[in-house]
The first five atom37 places (N, CA, C, CB, O) and aatype in JSON, in Angstrom:
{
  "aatype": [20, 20, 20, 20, 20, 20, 20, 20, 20, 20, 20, 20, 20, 20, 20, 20, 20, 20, 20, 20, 20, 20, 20, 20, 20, 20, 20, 20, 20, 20, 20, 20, 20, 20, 20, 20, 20, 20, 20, 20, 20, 20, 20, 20, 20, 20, 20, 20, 20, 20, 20, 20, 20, 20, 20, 20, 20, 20, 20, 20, 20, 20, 20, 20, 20, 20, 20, 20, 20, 20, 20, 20, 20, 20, 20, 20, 20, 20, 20, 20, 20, 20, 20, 20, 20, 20, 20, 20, 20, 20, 20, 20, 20, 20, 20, 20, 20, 20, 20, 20, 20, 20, 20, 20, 20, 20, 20, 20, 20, 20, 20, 20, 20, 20, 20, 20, 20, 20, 20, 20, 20, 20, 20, 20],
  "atom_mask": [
    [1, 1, 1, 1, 1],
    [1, 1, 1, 1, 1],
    [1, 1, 1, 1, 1],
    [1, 1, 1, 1, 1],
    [1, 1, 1, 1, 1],
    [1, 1, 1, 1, 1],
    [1, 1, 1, 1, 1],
    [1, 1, 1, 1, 1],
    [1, 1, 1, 1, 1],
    [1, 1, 1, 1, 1],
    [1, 1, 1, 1, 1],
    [1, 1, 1, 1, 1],
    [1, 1, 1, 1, 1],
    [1, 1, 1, 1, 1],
    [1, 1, 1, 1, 1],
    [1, 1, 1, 1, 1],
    [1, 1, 1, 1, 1],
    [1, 1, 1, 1, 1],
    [1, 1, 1, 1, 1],
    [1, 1, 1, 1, 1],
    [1, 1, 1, 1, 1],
    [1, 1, 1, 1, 1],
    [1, 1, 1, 1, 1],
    [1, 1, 1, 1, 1],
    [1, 1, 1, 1, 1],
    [1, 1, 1, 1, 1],
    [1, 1, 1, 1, 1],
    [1, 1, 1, 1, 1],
    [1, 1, 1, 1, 1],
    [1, 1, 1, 1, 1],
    [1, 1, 1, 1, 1],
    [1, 1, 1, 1, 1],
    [1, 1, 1, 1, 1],
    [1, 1, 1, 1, 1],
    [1, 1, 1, 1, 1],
    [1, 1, 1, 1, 1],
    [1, 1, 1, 1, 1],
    [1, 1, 1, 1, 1],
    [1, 1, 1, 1, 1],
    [1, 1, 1, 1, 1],
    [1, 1, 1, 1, 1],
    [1, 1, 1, 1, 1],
    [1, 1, 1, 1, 1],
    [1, 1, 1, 1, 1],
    [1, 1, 1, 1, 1],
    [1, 1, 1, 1, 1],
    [1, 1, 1, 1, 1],
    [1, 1, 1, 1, 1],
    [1, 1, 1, 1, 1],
    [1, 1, 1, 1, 1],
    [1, 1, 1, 1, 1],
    [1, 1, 1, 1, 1],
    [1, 1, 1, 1, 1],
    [1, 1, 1, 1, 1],
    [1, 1, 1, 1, 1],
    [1, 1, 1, 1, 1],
    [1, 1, 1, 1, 1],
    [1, 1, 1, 1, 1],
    [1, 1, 1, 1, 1],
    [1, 1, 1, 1, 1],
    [1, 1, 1, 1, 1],
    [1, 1, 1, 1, 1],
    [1, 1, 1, 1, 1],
    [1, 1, 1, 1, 1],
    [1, 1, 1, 1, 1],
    [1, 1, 1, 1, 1],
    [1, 1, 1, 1, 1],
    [1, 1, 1, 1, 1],
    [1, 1, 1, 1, 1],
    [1, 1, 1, 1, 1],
    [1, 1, 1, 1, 1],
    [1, 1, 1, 1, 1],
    [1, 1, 1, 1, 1],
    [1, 1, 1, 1, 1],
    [1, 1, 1, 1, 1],
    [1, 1, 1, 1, 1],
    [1, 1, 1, 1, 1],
    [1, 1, 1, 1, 1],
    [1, 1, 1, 1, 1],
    [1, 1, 1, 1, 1],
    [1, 1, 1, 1, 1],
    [1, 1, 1, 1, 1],
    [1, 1, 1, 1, 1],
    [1, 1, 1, 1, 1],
    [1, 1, 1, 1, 1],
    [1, 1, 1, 1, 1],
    [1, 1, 1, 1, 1],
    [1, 1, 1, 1, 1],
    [1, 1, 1, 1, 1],
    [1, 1, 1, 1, 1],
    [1, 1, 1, 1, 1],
    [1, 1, 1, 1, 1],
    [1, 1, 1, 1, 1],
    [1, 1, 1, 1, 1],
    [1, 1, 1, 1, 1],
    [1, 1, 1, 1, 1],
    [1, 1, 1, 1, 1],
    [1, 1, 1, 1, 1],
    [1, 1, 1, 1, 1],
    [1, 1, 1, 1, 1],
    [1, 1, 1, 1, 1],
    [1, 1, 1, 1, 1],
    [1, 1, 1, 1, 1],
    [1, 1, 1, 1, 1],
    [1, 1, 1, 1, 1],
    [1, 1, 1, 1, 1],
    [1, 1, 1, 1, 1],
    [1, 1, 1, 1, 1],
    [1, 1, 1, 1, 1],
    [1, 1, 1, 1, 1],
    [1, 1, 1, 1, 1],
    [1, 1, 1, 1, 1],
    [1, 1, 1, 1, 1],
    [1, 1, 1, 1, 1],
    [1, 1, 1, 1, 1],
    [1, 1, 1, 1, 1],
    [1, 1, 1, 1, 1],
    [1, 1, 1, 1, 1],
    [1, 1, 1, 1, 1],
    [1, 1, 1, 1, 1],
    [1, 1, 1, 1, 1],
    [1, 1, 1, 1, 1],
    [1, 1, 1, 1, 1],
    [1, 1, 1, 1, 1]
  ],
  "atom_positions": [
    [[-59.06, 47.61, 42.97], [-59.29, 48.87, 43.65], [-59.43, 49.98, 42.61], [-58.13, 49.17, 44.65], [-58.66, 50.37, 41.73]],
    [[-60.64, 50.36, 42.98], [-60.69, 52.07, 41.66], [-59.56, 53.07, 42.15], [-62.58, 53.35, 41.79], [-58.94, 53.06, 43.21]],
    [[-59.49, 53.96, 41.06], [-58.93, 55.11, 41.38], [-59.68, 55.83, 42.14], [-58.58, 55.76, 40.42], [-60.89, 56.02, 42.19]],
    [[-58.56, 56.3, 42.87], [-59.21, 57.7, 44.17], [-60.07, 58.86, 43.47], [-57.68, 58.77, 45.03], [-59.45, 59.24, 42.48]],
    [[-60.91, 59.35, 43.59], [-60.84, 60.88, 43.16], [-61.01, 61.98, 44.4], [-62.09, 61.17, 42.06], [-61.41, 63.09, 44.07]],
    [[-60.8, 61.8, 45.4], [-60.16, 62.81, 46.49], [-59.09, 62.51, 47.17], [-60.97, 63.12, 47.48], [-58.83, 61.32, 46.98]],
    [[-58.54, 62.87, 47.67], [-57.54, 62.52, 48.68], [-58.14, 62.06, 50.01], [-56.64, 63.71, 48.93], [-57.5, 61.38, 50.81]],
    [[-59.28, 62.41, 50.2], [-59.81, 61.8, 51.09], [-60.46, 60.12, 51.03], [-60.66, 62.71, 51.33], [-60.58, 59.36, 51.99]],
    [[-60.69, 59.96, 50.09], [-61.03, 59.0, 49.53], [-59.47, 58.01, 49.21], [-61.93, 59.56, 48.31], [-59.56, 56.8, 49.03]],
    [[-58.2, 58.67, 49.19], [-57.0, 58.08, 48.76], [-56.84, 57.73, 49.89], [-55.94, 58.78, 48.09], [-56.48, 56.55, 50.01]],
    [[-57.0, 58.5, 51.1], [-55.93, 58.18, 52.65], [-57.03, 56.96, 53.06], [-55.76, 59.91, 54.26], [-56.66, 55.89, 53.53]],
    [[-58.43, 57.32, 52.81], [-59.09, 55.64, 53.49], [-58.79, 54.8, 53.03], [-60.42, 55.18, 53.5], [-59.23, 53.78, 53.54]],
    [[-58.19, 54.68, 52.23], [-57.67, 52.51, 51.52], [-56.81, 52.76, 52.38], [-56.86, 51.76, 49.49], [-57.19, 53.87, 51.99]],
    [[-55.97, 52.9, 53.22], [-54.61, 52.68, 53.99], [-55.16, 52.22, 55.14], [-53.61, 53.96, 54.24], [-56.13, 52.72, 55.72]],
    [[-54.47, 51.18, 55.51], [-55.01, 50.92, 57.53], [-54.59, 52.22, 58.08], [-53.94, 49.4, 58.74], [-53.91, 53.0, 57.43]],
    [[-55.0, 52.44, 59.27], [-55.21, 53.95, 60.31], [-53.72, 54.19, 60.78], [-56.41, 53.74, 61.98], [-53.42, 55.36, 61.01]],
    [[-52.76, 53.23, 60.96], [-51.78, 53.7, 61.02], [-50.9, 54.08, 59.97], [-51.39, 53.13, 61.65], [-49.72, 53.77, 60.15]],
    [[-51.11, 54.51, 59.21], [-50.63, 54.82, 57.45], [-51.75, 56.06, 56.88], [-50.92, 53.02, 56.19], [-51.55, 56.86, 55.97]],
    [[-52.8, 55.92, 57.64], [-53.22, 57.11, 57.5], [-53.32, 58.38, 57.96], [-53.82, 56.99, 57.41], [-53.76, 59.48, 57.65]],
    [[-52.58, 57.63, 59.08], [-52.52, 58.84, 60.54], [-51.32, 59.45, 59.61], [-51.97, 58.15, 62.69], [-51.47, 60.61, 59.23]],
    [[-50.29, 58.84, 59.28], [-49.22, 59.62, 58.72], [-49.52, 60.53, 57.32], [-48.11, 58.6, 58.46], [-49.15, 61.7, 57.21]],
    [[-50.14, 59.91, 56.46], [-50.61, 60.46, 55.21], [-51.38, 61.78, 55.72], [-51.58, 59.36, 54.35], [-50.99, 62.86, 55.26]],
    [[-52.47, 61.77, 56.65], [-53.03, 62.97, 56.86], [-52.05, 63.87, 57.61], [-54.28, 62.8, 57.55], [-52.58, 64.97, 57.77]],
    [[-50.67, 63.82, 58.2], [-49.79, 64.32, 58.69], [-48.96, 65.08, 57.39], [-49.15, 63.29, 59.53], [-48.68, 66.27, 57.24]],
    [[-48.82, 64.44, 56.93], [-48.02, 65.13, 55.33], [-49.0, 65.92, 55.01], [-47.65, 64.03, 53.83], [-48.77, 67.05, 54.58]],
    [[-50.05, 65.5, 55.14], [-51.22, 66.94, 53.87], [-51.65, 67.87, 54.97], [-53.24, 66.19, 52.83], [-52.17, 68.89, 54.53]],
    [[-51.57, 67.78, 56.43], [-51.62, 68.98, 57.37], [-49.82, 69.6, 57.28], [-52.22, 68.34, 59.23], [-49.81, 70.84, 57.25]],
    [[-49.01, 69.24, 57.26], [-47.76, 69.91, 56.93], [-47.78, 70.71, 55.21], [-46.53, 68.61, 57.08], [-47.49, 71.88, 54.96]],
    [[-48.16, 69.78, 54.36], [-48.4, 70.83, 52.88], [-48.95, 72.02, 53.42], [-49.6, 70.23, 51.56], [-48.41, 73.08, 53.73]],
    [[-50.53, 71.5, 53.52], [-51.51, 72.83, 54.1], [-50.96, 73.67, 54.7], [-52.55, 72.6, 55.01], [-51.26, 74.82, 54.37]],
    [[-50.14, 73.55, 55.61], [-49.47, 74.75, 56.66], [-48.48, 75.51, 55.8], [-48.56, 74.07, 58.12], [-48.69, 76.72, 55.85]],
    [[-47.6, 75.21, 55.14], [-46.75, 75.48, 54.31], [-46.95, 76.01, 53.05], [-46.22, 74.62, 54.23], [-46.0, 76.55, 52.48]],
    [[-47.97, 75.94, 52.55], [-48.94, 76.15, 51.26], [-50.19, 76.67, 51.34], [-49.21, 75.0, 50.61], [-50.95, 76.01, 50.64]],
    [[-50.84, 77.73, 52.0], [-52.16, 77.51, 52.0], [-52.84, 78.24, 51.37], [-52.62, 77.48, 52.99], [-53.97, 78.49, 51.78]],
    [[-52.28, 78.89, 50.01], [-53.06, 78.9, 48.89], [-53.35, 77.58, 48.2], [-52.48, 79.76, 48.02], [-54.42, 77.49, 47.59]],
    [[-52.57, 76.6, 48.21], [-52.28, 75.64, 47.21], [-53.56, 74.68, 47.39], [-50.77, 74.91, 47.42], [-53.93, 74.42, 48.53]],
    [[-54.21, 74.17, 46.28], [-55.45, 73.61, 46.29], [-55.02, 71.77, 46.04], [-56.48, 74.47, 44.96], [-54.02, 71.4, 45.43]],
    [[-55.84, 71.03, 46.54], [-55.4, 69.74, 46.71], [-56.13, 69.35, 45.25], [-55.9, 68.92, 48.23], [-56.86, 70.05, 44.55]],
    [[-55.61, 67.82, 45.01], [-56.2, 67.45, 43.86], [-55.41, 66.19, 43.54], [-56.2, 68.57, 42.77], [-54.19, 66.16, 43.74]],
    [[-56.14, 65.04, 43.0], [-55.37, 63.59, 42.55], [-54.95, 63.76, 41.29], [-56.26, 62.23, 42.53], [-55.75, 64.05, 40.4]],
    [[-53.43, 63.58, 41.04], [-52.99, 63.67, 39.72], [-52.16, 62.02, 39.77], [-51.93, 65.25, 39.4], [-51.85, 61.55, 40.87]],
    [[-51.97, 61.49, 38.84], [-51.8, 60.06, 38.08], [-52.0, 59.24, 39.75], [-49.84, 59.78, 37.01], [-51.13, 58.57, 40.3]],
    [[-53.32, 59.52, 40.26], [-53.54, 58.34, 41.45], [-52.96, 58.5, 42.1], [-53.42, 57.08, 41.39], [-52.47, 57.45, 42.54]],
    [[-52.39, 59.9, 42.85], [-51.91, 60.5, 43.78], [-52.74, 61.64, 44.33], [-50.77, 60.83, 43.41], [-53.59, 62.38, 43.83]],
    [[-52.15, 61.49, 45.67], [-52.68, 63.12, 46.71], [-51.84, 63.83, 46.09], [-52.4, 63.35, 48.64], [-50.83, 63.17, 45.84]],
    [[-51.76, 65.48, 45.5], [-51.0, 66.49, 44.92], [-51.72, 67.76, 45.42], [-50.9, 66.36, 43.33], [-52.86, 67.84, 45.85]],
    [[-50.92, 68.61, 45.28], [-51.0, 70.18, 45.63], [-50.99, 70.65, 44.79], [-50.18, 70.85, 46.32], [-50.2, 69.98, 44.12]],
    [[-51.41, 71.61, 44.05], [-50.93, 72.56, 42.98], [-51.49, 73.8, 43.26], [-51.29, 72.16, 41.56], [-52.59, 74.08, 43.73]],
    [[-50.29, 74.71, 42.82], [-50.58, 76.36, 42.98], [-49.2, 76.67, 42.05], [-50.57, 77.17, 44.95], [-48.08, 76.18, 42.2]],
    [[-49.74, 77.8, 40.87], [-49.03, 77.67, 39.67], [-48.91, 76.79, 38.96], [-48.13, 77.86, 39.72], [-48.2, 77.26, 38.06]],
    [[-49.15, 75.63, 38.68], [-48.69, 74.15, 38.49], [-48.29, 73.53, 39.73], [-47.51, 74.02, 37.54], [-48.01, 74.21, 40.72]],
    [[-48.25, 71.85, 39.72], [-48.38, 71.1, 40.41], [-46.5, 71.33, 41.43], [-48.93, 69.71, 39.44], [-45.35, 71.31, 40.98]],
    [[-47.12, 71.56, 43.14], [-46.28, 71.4, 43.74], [-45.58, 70.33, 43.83], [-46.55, 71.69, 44.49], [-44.42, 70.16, 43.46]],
    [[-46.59, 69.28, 44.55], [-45.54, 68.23, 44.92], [-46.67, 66.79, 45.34], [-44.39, 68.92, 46.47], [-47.41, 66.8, 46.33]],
    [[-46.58, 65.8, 44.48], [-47.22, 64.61, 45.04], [-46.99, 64.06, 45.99], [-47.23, 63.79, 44.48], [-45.85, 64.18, 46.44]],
    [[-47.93, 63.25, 46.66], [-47.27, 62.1, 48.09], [-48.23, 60.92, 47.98], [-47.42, 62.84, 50.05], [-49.43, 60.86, 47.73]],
    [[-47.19, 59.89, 48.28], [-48.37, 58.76, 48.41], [-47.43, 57.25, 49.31], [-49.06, 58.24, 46.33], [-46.21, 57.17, 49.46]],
    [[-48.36, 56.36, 49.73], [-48.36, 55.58, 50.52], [-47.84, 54.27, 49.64], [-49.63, 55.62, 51.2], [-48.41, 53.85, 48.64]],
    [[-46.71, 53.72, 50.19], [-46.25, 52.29, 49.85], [-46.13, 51.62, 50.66], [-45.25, 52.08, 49.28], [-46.46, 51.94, 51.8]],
    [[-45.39, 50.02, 50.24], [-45.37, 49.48, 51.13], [-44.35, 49.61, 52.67], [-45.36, 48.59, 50.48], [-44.79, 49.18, 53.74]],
    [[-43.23, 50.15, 52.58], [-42.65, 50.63, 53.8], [-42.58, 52.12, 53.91], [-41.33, 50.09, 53.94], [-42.14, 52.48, 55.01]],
    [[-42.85, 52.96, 53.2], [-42.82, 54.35, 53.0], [-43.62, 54.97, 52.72], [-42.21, 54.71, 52.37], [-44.62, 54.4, 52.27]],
    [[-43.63, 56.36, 52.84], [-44.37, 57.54, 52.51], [-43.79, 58.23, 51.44], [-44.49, 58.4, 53.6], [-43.04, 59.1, 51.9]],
    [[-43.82, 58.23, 50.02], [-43.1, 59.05, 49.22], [-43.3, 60.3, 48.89], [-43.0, 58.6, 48.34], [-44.46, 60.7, 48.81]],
    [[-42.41, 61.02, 48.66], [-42.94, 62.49, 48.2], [-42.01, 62.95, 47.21], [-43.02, 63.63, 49.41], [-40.8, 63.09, 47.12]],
    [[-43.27, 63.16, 46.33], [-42.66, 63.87, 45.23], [-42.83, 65.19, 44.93], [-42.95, 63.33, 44.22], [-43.89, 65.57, 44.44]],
    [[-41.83, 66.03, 45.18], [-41.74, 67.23, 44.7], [-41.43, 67.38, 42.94], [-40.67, 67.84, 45.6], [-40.49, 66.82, 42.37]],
    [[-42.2, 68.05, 42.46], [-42.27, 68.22, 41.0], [-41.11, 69.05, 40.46], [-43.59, 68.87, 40.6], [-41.39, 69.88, 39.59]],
    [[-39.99, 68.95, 40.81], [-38.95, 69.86, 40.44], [-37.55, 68.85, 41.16], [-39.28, 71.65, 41.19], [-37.55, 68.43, 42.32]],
    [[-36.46, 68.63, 40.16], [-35.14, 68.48, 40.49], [-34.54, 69.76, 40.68], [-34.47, 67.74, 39.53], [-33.41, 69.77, 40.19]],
    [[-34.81, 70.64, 41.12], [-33.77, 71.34, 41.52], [-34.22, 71.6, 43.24], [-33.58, 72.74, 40.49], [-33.78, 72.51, 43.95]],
    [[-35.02, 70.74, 43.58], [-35.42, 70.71, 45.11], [-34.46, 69.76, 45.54], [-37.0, 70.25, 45.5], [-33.68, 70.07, 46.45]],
    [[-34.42, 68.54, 44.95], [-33.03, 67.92, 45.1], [-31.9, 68.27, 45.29], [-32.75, 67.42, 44.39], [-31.3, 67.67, 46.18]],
    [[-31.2, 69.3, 44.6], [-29.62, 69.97, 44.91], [-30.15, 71.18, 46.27], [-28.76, 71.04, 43.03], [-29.46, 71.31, 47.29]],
    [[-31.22, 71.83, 46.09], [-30.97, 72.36, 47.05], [-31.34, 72.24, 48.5], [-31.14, 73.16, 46.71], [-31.16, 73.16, 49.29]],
    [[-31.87, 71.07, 48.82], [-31.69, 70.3, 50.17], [-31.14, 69.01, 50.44], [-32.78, 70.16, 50.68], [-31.49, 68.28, 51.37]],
    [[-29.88, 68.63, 49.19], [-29.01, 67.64, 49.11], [-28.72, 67.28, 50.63], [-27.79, 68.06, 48.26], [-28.79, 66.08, 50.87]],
    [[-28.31, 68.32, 51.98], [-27.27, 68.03, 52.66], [-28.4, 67.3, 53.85], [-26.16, 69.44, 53.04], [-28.15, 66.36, 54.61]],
    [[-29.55, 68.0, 53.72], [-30.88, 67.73, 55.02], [-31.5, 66.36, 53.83], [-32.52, 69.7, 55.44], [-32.47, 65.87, 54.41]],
    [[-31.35, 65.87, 52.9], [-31.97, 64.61, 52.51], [-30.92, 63.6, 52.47], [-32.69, 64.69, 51.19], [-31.22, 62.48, 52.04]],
    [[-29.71, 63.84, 52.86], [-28.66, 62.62, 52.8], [-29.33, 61.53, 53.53], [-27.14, 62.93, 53.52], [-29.33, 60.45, 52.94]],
    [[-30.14, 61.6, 55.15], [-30.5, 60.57, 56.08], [-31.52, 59.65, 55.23], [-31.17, 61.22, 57.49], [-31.86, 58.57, 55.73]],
    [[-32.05, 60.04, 53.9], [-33.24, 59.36, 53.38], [-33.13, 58.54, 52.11], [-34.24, 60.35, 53.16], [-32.12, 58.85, 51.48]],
    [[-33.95, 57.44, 51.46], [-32.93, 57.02, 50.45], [-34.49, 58.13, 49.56], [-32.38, 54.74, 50.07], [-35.61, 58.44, 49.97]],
    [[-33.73, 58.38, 48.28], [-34.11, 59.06, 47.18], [-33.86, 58.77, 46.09], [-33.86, 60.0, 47.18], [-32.99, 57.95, 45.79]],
    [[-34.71, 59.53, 45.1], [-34.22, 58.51, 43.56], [-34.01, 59.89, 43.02], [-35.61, 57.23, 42.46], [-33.48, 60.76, 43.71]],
    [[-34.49, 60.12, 41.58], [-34.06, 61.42, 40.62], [-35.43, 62.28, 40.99], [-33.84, 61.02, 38.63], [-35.37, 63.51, 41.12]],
    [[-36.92, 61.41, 41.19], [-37.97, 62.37, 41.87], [-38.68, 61.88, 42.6], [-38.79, 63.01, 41.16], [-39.88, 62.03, 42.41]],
    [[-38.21, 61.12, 43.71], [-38.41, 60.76, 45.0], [-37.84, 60.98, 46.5], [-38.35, 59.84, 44.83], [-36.64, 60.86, 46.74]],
    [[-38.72, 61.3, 47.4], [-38.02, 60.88, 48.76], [-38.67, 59.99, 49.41], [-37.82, 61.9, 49.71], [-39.88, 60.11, 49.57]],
    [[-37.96, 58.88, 49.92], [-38.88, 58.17, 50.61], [-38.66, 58.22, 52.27], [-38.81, 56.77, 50.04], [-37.53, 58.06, 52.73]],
    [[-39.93, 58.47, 53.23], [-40.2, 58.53, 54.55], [-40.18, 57.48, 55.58], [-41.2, 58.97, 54.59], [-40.96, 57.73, 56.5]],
    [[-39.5, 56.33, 55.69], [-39.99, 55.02, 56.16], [-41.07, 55.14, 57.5], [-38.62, 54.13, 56.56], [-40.98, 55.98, 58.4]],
    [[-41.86, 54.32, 57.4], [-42.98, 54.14, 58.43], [-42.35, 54.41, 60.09], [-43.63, 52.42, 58.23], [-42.79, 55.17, 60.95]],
    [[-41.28, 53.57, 60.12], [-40.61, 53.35, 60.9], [-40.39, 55.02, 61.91], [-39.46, 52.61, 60.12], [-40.51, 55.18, 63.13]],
    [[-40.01, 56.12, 60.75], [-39.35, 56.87, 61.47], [-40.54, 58.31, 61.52], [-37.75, 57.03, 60.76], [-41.45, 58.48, 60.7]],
    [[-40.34, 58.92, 62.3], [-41.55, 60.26, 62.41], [-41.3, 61.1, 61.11], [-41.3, 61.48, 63.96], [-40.14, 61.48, 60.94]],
    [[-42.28, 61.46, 60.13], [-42.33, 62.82, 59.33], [-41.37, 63.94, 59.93], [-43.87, 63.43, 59.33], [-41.28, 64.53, 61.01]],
    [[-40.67, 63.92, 58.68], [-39.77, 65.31, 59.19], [-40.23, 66.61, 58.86], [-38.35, 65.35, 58.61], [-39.81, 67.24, 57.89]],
    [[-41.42, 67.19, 59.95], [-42.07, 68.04, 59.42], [-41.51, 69.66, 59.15], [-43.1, 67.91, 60.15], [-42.2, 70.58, 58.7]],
    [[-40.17, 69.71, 59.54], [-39.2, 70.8, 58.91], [-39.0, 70.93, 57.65], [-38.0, 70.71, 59.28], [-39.0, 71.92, 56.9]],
    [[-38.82, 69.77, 57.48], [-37.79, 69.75, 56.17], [-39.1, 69.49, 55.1], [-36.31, 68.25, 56.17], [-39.09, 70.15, 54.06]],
    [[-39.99, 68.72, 55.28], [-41.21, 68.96, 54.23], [-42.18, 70.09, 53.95], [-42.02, 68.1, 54.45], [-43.02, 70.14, 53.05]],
    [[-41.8, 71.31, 55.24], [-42.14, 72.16, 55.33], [-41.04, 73.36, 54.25], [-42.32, 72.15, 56.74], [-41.41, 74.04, 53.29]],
    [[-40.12, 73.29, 54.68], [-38.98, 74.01, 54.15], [-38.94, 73.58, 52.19], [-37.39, 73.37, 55.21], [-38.88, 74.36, 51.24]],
    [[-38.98, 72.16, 52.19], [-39.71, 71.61, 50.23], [-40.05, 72.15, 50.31], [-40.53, 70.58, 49.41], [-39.34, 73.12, 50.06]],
    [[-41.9, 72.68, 50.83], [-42.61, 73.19, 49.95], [-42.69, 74.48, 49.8], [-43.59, 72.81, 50.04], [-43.0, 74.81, 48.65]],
    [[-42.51, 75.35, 50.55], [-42.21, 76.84, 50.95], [-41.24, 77.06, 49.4], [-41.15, 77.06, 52.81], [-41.44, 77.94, 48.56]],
    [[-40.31, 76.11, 49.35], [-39.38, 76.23, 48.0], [-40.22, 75.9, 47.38], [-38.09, 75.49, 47.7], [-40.27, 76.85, 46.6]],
    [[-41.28, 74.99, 46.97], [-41.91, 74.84, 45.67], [-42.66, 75.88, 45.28], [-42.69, 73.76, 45.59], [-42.53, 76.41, 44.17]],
    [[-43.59, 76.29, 46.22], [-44.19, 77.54, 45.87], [-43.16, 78.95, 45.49], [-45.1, 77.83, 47.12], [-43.5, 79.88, 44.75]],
    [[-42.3, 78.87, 45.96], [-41.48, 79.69, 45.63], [-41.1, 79.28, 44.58], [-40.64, 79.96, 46.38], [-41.25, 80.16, 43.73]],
    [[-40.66, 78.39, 44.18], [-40.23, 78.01, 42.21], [-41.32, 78.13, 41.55], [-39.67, 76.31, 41.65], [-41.07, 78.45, 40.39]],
    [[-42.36, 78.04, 41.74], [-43.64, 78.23, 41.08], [-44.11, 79.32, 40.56], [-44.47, 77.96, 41.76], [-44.43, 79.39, 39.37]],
    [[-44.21, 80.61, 41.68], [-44.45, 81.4, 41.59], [-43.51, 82.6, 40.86], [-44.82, 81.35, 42.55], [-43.89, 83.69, 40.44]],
    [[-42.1, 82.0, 40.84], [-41.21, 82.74, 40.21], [-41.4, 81.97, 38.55], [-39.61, 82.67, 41.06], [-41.22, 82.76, 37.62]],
    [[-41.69, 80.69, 38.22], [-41.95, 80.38, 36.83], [-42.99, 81.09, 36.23], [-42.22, 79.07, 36.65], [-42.94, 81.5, 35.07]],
    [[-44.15, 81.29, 37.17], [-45.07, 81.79, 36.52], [-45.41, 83.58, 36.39], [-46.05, 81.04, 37.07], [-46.39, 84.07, 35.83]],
    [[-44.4, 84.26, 37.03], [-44.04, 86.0, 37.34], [-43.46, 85.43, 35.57], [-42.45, 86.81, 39.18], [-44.14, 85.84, 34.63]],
    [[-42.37, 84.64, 35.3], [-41.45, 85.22, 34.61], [-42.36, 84.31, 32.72], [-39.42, 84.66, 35.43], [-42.24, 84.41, 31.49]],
    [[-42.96, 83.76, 33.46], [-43.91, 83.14, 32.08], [-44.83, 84.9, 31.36], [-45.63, 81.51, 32.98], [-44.69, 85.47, 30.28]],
    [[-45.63, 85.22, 32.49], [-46.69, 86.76, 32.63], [-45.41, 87.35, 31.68], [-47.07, 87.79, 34.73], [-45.58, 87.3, 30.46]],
    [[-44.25, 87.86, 32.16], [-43.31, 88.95, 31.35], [-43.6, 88.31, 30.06], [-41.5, 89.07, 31.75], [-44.04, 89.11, 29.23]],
    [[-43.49, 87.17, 29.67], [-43.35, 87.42, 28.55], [-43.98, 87.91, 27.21], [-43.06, 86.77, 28.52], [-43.29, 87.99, 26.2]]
  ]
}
C-alpha cells in the first residue's frame, strides 16, 4: 500500500465502517479548529495551525489520536481515565461512539497551546 497524500485518500483504504468514524474525528477537528489546515504528516491525517495540532489514524481495534503535546495529557487526566493511553496516545475503540466533547475540548486546548507558543516565540 503507498503512502496517502490526502486524508482523503487516507480514510478510503479503511472499510466504510472505519471510515464513517475517521471522517467523524476530522468533522469534530474541523468544528473545533477551523482555522487549522489538514495535511499527512509521517502517514497520518494531521491538523496544523502554528505547528502541528494533533494526528489521528485508524488501527486495528481503534481510532488513535495523537495530540502533539504532553501536557494535554495532565490536563484532561480525569475525562481520559475511561480510555487506555500511552505517553502520546489515546486510543478510541471501534466498539464505543467518538467522544465528541472531549476531542473537541483537546483541540480547542491545542490551538490554544499553539497559539500561546507562537505569541510568545513573535516576543522574542
Amino acid at each position: 500500500m503507498r503512502k496517502p497524500t490526502s486524508t482523503d485518500q487516507y480514510i478510503a483504504q479503511f472499510p466504510k465502517d472505519i471510515q464513517v468514524l475517521l471522517q467523524q474525528v476530522r468533522e469534530i477537528i474541523k468544528k473545533a479548529a477551523p482555522a487549522a489546515e489538514e495535511t499527512i504528516s509521517y502517514g497520518m491525517p494531521a491538523f496544523r495551525q502554528q505547528g502541528i495540532l494533533v494526528f489521528y489514524a485508524a488501527w486495528k481495534s481503534h481510532i488513535g489520536l495523537y495530540p502533539a503535546s504532553s501536557t494535554t495529557f495532565k490536563q484532561f487526566e480525569k475525562e481520559l481515565a475511561d480510555y487506555m493511553t500511552s505517553k502520546g496516545a489515546i486510543q478510541f475503540p471501534y466498539e464505543k461512539k467518538i467522544p465528541a466533547r472531549l476531542v473537541t475540548a483537546i483541540i480547542k486546548f491545542r490551538v490554544k497551546e499553539n497559539l500561546e507558543k507562537a505569541a510568545l516565540k513573535k516576543k522574542k
